[in-house]
C-alpha positions in Angstrom: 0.0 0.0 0.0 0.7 3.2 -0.7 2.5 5.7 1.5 1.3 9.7 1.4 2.8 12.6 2.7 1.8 16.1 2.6 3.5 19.1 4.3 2.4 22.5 5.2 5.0 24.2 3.0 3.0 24.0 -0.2 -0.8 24.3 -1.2 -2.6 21.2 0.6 -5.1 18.3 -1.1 -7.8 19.3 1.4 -9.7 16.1 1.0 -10.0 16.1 -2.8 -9.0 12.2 -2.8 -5.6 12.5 -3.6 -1.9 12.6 -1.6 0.5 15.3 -2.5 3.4 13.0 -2.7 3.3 9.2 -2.4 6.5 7.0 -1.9 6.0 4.2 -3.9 6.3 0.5 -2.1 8.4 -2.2 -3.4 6.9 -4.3 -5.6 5.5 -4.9 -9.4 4.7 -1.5 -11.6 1.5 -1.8 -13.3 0.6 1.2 -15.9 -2.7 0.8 -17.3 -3.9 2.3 -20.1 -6.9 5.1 -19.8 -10.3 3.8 -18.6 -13.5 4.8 -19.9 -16.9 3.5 -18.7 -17.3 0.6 -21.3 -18.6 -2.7 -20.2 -17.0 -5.2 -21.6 -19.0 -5.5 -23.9 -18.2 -2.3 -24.9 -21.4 -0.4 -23.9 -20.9 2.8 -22.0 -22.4 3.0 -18.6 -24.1 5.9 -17.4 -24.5 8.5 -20.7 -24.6 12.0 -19.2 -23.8 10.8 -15.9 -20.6 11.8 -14.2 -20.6 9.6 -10.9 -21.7 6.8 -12.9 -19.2 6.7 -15.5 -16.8 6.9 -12.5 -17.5 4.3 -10.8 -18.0 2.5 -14.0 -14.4 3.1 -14.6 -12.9 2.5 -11.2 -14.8 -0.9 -11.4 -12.6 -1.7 -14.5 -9.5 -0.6 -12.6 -10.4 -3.1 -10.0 -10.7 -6.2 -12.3 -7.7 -5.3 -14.5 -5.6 -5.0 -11.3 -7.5 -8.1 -9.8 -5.7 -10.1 -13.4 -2.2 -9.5 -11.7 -3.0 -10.3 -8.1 -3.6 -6.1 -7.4 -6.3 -4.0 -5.7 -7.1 -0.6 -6.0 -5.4 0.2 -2.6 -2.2 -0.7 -5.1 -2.7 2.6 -7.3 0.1 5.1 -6.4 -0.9 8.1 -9.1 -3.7 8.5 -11.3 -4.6 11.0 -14.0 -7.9 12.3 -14.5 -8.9 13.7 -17.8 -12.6 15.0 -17.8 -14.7 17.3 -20.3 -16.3 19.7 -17.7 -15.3 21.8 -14.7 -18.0 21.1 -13.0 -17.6 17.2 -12.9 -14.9 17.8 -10.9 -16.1 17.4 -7.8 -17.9 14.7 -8.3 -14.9 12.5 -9.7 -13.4 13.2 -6.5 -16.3 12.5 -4.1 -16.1 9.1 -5.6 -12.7 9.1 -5.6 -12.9 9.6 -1.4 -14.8 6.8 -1.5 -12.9 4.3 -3.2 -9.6 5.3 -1.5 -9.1 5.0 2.3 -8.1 8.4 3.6 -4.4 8.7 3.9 -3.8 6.1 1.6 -5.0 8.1 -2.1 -2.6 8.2 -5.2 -1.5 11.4 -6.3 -2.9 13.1 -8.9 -2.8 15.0 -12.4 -5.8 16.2 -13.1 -7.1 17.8 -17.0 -9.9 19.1 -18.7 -10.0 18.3 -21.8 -12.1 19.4 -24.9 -13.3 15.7 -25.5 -12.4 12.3 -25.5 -12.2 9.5 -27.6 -15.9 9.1 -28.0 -19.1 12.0 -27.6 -20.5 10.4 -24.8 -16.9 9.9 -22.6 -17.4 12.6 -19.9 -14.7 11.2 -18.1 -11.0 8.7 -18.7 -8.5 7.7 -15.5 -5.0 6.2 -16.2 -4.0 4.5 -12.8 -0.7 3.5 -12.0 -0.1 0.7 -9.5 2.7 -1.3 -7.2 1.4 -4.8 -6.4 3.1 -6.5 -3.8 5.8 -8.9 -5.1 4.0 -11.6 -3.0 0.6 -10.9 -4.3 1.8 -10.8 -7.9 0.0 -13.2 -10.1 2.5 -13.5 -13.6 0.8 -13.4 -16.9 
């Protein structure tokens, strides 16, 4: 897991769901690449719905991570790309829930003009460190 750190030196993450600085724990890198809210069957969950599509997404994280043995209580950084300011907020209220507090990734966060198809409102790209003893090789 994950450690954070913070310090009162610089502008603070104020419970956004995110860490200013993680150190990253020994273990196996896993990059993914950028999640959307398809199933896998390729339909997109929750059109015009923020907090769906989010959840939607982090729900893929999970089972891709679950493939190599990971959780999300793996992910160390995340990038969020979204198509409206005021989604924002919403990303990260689900984002405080599916992180324990003290233990977020850090975070790049970037609105974008669109994404890869009309109805994307929202794409994360996690990066994760599963334990070398709960690595399952591919």
């Amino acid at each position: 897991m994950p450690i954070g750190f913070d310090t009162e030196d610089v502008w603070r993450s104020r419970n956004r769901g995110f860490q200013m600085g993680v150190i990253q724990p020994d273990g196996v890198v896993i990059h993914l690449t950028g999640q959307v809210a398809w199933t896998a069957g390729e339909t997109i969950v929750g059109v015009n719905d923020i907090e769906a599509q989010t959840r939607q997404i982090f729900d893929n994280i999970s089972k891709l991570l679950g493939k190599v043995g990971g959780t999300l209580a793996d992910v160390v950084a995340i990038t969020t790309h979204y198509t409206d300011q005021s989604q924002l907020p919403v990303i990260q209220a689900v984002r405080r829930e599916v992180f324990e507090a003290g233990q977020e990734p850090v975070s790049t966060s970037v609105m974008v003009a669109g994404l890869g198809h009309p109805d994307f409102l929202v794409e994360l790209t996690p990066i994760a460190v599963v334990p070398r003893d709960r690595f399952i090789e591919q």
